[in-house]
C-alpha positions in Angstrom: 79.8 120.7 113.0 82.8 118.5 112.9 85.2 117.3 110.4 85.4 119.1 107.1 83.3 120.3 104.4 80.4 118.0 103.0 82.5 118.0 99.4 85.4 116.3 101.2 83.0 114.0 103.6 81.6 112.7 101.0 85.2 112.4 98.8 86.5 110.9 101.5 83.7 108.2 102.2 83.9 107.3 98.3 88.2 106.8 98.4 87.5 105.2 101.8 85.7 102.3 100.4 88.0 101.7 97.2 91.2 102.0 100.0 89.1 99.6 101.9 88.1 96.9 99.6 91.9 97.0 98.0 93.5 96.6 101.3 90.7 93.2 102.1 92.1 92.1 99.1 95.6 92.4 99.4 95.2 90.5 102.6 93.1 87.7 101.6 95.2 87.1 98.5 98.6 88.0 100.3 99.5 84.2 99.6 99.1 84.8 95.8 100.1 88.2 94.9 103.0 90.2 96.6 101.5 91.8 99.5 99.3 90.0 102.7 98.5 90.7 106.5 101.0 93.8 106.6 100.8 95.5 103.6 97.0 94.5 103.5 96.7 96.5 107.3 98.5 99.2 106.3 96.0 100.0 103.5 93.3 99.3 105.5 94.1 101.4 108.1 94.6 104.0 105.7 91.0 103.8 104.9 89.9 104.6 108.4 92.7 107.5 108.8 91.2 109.4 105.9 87.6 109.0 107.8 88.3 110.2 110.7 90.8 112.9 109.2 87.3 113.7 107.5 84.4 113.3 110.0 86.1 113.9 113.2 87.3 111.4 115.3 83.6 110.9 117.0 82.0 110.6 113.7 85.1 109.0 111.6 86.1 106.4 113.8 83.3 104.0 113.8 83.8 102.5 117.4 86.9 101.9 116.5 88.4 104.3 119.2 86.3 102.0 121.6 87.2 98.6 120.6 90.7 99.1 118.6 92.5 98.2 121.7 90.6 94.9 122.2 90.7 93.8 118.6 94.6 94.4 118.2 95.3 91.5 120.5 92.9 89.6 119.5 95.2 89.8 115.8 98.5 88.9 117.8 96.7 85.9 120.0 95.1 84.5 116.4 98.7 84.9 114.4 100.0 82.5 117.4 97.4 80.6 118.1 97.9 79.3 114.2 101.6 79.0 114.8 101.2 76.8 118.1 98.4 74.3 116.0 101.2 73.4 113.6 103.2 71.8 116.8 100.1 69.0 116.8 102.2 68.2 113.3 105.8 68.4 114.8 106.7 71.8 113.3 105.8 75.8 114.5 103.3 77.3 111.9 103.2 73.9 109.9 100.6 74.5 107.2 98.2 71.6 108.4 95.3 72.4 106.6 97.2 71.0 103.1 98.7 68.5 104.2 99.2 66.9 100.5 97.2 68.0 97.6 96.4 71.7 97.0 93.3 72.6 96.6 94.2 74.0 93.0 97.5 76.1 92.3 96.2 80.1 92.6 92.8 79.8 94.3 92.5 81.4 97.5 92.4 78.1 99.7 96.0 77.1 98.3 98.0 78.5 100.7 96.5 76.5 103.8 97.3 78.5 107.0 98.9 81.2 105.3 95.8 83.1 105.0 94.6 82.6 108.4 98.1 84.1 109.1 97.4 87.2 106.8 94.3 87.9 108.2 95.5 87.3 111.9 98.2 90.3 111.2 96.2 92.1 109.3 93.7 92.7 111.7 97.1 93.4 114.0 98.4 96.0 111.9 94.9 97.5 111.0 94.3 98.2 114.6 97.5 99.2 115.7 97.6 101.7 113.3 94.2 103.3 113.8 94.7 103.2 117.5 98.3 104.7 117.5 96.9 107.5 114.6 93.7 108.2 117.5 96.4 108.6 120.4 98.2 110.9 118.9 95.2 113.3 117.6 94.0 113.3 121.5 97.8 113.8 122.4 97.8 116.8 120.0 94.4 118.0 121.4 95.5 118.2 124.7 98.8 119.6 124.1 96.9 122.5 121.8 94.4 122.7 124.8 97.3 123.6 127.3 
């Protein structure tokens, strides 16, 4: 058996999905609210540290240990990629997609490319985090191995 006790399994699954759905929303409304892609991540990747602190880092990690290093790139490349479309209007990470008139003052499509920015680096942080957290558990296995 791996991981812990069923009690803390399923503890950990039920806190996993309130950390979870508070850190998506922190990053989606990162443009409203103090918070976004960081803070957002951070949380997030909370989420998936207390699952596999839980189930084990087979069972816990989701895939995560198998794409993590693929999807934290893919975070940087986005976050620039919406940076480098705002040259088209003259300025680095212009906010082209309001132009002139908001959509309506604290609705989540007000702050233009600001939230494709907070989920860009929230993905970036998510994954760096889990991925740093599963290097060092197979760094401590191996050294506890020696």
């Amino acid at each position: 058996m791996s991981g812990m006790s069923p009690i803390v399994k399923d503890a950990a699954r039920l806190f996993a999905a309130a950390i979870l759905t508070f850190g998506l929303y922190i990053v989606t409304y990162g443009h409203l609210t103090p918070g976004g892609g960081f803070a957002g991540g951070v949380i997030t990747a909370g989420a998936f540290v207390l699952l596999i602190l839980a189930y084990g880092k087979g069972e816990g990690a989701f895939g995560l240990d198998k794409v993590g290093h693929l999807l934290d790139p893919v975070g940087a490349m986005v976050f620039l990629l919406v940076g480098c479309l705002g040259l088209g209007a003259g300025i680095f990470f212009k906010n082209y997609l309001t132009p002139g008139a908001h959509p309506g003052q604290f609705t989540i499509l007000a702050g233009g490319t600001v939230l494709l920015s907070n989920l860009a680096i929230g993905l970036k942080v998510w994954m760096g985090i889990v991925c740093v957290f599963l290097g060092l558990s197979v760094f401590r296995r191996a050294q506890t191995e020696e």
